[in-house]
N, C-alpha and C positions, 0 to 999 in steps of 0.2 A: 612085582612091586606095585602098588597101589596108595593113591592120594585120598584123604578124608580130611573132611572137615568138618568141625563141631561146630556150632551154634547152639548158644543160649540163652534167654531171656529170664529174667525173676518171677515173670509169671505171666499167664494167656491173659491176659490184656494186652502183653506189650506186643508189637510185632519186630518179624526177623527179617521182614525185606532188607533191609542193609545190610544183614550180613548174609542169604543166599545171593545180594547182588556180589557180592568177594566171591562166594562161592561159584558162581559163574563166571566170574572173569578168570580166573584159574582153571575153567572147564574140568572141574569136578563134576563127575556122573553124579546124578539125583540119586544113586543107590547109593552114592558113598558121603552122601551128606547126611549127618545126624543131629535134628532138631530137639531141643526141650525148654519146656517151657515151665523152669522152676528154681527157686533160689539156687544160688551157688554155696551157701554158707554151709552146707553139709555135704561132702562127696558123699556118700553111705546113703543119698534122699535121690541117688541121679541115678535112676534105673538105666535112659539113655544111654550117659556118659559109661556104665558098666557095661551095657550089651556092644559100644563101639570099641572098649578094651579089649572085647574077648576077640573081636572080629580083626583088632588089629598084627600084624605079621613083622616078621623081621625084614627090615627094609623098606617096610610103610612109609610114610610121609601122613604127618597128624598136621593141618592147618588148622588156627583158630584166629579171629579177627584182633583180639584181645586175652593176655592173660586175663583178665577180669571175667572173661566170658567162660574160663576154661577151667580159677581157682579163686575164691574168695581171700582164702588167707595165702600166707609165706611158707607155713606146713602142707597144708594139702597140694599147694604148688611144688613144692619141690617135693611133695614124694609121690606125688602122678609122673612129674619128670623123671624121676629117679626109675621107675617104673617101666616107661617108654624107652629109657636108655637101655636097661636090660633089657628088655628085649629086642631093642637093635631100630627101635623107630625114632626118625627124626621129627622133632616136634620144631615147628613154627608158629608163628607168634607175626601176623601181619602188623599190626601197629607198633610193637617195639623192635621190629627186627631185627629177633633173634635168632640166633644158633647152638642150641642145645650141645651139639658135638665136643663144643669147644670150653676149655676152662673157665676164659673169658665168659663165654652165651652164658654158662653156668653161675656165672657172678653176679652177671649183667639180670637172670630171668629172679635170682633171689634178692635183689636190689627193685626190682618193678616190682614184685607178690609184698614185698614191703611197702611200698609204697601204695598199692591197689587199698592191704588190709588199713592202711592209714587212713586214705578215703575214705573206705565203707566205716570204720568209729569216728570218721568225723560227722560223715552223713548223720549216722546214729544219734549222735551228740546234738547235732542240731533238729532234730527233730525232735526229740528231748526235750529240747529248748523252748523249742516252739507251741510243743503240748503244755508245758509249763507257764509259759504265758498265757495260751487261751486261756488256761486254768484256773490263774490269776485275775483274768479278764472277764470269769463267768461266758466264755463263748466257746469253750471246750466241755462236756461235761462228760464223757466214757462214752463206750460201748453200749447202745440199748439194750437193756434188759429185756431178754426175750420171755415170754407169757409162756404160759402151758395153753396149751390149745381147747376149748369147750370139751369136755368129757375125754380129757388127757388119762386118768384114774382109770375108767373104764378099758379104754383102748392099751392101755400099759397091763391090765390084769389079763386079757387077752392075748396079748404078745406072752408074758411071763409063762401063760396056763400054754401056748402053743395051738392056741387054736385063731392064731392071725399072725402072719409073718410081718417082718419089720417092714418089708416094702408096701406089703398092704396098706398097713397102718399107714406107714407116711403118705401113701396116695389119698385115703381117707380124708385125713386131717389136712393135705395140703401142704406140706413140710420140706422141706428140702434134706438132702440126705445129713449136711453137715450140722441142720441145725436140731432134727431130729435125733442123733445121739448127742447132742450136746446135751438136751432135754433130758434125756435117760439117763447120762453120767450126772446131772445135775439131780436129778430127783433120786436115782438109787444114794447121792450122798448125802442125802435128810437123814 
């Protein structure tokens, strides 16, 4: 029988000291600690959270500091638990504490995934709100429009013909990987 614990964040800016410090006060082994660093709003985006399901056993013990850190929504929440129960692991929940095992934990973990998904459309909402007013206020204006790079045409007929790979090219031009096929989806939809 073996203890894990997930840790989250929405994305590598933020950091997870706060929650490997839970992780060590539990004296969770570092191999059984599993880190990612990416939204929660799609399970099926959390390669992590998949390779820590496969790794988990009947009898495990799953800690997490927060449902929030472990499900965005009220669905993905309870069918990651539903999940763990089948297979016989107990899932914990240090800030609401909870206990899966029981009817109650069960009521009690689909009443907080409710209330987490509330948060996060409320967050939503106000930020909505908020781009709406810059918007109003001329001090919001979008996302910069990214440029094609001096001799973009050239370097894209190149890649196409196969005789300069994509990495090249972006070395070339300078480009960052994400911004570099953006470029390419953007110009093959002229």
């Amino acid at each position: 029988m073996q203890t894990y614990f997930y840790i989250r964040v929405s994305s590598k800016e933020q950091n997870t000291i706060r929650q490997e410090v839970k992780a060590e006060q539990y004296h969770i082994p570092t191999q059984n600690v599993f880190i990612e660093k990416v939204s929660g709003k799609n399970v099926t985006d959390r390669p992590i959270l998949n390779d820590l399901m496969t790794v988990l056993r009947s009898g495990d013990k799953l800690i997490v500091d927060s449902i929030s850190r472990f499900a965005r929504n009220t669905r993905d929440l309870i069918d990651l638990v539903e999940q763990l129960n089948n297979k016989g692991i107990v899932f914990i929940s240090l800030k609401e504490a909870l206990d899966t095992t029981t009817s109650t934990g069960m009521f009690m973990l689909t009443m907080f995934g409710a209330v987490a998904q509330l948060e996060r459309e409320y967050i939503k909402d106000r930020q909505l709100e908020g781009i709406a007013i810059a918007v109003d206020q001329k001090k919001y204006k979008g996302r910069k429009v990214i440029e094609y790079p001096k001799q973009w045409s050239k370097y894209y007929k190149l890649i196409q013909s196969n005789k300069i790979s994509n990495v090249e090219a972006m070395k070339v031009m300078d480009l960052k990987k994400t911004t570099f096929y953006k470029l390419i989806k953007d110009y093959e939809s002229k």
